[in-house]
C-alpha positions in Angstrom: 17.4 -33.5 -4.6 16.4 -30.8 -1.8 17.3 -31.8 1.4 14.8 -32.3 4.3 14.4 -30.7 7.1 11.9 -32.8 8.6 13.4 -34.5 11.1 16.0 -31.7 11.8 16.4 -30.3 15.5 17.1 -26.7 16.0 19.2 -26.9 19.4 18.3 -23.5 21.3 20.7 -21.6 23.0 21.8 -22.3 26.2 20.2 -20.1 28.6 23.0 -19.4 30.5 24.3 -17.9 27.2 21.1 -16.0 26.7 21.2 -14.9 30.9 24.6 -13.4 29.9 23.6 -11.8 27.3 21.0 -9.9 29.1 23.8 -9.0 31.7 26.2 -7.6 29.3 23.3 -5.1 27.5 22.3 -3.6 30.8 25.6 -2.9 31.3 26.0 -1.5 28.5 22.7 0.5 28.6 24.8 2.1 31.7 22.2 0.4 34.2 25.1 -0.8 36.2 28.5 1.1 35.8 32.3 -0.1 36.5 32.3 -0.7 40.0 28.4 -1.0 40.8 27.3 -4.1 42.3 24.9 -6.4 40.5 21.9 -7.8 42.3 22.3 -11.0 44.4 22.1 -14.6 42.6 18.5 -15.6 44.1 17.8 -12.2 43.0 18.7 -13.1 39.7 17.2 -16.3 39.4 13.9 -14.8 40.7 13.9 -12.1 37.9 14.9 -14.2 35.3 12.9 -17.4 36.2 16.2 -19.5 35.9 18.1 -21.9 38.1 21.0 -21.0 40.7 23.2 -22.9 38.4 22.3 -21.5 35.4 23.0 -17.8 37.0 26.4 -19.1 38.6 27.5 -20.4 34.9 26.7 -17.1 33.1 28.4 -14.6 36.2 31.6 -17.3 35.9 31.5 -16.9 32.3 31.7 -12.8 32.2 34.4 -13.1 35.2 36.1 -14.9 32.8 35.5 -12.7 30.3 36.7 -9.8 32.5 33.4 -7.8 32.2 32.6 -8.8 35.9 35.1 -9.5 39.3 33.7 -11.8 42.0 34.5 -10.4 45.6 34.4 -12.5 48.8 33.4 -11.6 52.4 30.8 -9.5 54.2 30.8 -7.0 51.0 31.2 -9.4 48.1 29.0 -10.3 45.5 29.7 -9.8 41.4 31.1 -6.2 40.3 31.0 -4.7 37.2 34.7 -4.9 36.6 36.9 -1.2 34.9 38.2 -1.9 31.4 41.6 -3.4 31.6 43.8 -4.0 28.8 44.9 -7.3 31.1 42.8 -9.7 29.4 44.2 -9.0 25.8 47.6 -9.2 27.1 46.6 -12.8 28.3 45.2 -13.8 25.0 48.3 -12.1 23.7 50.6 -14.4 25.7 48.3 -17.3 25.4 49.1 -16.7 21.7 52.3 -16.2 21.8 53.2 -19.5 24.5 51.1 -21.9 22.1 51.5 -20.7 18.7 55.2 -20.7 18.3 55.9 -17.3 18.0 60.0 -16.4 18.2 60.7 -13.7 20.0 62.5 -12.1 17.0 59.1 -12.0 15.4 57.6 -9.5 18.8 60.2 -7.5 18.2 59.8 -7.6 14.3 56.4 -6.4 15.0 57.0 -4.1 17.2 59.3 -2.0 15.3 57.2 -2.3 12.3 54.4 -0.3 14.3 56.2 1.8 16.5 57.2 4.2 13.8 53.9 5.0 13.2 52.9 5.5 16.2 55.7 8.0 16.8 54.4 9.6 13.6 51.3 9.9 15.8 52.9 10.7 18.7 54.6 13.5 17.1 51.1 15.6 16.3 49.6 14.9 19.6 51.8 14.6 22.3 51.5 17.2 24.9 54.4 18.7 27.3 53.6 15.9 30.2 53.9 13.2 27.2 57.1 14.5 26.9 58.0 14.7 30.8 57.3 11.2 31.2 59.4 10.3 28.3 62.7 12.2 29.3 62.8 10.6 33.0 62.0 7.4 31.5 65.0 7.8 29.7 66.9 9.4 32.6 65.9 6.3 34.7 66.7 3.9 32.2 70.4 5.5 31.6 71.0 5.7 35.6 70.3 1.8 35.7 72.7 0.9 33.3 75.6 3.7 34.4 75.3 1.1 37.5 75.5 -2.2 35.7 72.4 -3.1 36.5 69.9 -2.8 33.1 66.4 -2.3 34.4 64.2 -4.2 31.5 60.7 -3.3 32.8 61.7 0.0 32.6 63.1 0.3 29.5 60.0 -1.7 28.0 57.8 1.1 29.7 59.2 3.7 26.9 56.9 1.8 24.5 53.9 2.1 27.0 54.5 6.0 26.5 54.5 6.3 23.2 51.7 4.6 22.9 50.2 7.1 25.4 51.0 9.9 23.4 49.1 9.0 20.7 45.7 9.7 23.5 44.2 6.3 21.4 43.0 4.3 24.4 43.1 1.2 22.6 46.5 2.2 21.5 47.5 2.1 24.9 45.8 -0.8 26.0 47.2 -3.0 23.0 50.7 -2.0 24.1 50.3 -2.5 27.3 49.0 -5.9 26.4 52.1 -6.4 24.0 54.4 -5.1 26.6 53.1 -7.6 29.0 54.0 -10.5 26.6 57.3 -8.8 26.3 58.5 -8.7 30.0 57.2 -12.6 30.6 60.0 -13.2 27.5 62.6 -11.2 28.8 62.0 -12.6 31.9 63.7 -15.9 31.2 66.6 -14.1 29.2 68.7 -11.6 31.2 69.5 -8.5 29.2 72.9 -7.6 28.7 74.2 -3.9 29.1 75.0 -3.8 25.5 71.5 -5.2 24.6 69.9 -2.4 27.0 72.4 0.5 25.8 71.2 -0.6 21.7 67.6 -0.3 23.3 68.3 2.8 24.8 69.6 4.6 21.8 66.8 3.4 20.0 64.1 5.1 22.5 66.6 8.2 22.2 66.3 8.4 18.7 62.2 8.2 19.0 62.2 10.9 21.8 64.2 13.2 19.8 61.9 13.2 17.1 59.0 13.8 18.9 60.5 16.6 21.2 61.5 18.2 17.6 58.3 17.1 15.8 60.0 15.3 13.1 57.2 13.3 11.9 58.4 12.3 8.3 61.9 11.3 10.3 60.2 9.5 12.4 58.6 7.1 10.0 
């Protein structure tokens, strides 16, 4: 037997969703770049023949979706907010508090991807790649010749790999990953042997790139 439709509603979508929507493509039409101010709410509501509320619901949900900023004061209003890899690293920790995730298993991951990325790294790393990487390493050793392990920036090593792969998203999903990483460590203090193992490790990585050993590498 067919079933009937008869009686069936369609619900619409909300138009706060569809005021949103409308937001998002002129932005990304490039009518309003990172940084450029959109037009005022009453502005809004009288282009779009909506309500206040409706306008104030759809600007709180792309704040929350970091697409716009809010800014108070004489100058505020809603901004067009710069890519930031800050939101994934939220939903990355988000992830990471509520779904169980062991911290052996961020480092499993890590380590699985990493040697890629140095194979990456490897072919496209320039001299300034490799700058970065040495005084990182410098740094790092200086901190724990002094007994005092610095574990932000030994986490930073995997930011600059990532870099020098020149893959933004690369970067911005370590960065996000690294974030998750230092809220973790936060709450367990790194020991001098843990930080020397994690510095030999970036050593090893460095070496290969300043020699462009990609097979090694992998």
């Amino acid at each position: 037997m067919s079933r009937s439709f008869q009686d069936a509603s369609v619900r619409k979508e909300k138009l706060s969703n569809q005021v949103k929507a409308l937001i998002k493509q002129a932005i990304l039409d490039g009518e309003y770049k990172p940084g450029d101010k959109l037009p005022p709410e009453m502005l809004l509501v009288e282009q779009m023949q909506v309500s206040k509320v409706t306008i104030r619901e759809a600007l709180n949900e792309l704040e929350t979706e970091g697409i716009i900023e809010k800014r108070r004061g004489i100058y505020g209003g809603s901004f067009v907010a710069k890519p930031s890899p800050d939101k994934i690293g939220l939903v990355m920790n988000n992830f990471y508090q509520f779904s169980g995730l062991s911290p052996e298993e961020l480092v499993d991951f890590r380590r699985m991807i990493e040697p890629e990325l140095v194979a990456i790294a490897v072919e496209r790393r320039s001299p300034e790649d490799l700058a970065a990487m040495e005084a990182n390493i410098q740094e790092v050793e200086a901190a724990i010749n002094s007994g005092v392990p610095d574990q932000a920036k030994g986490i930073d090593f995997h930011i600059l790999i990532a870099n020098a792969c020149h893959n933004r998203l690369t970067s911005a999903i370590m960065e996000a990953l690294v974030t998750v990483f230092l809220d973790v460590l936060s709450k367990v203090p790194m020991t001098l042997e843990d930080a020397r193992g994690d510095l030999e490790y970036n050593k090893q990585f460095y070496e290969f790139m300043q020699k462009g050993q990609k097979q090694e590498a992998r």
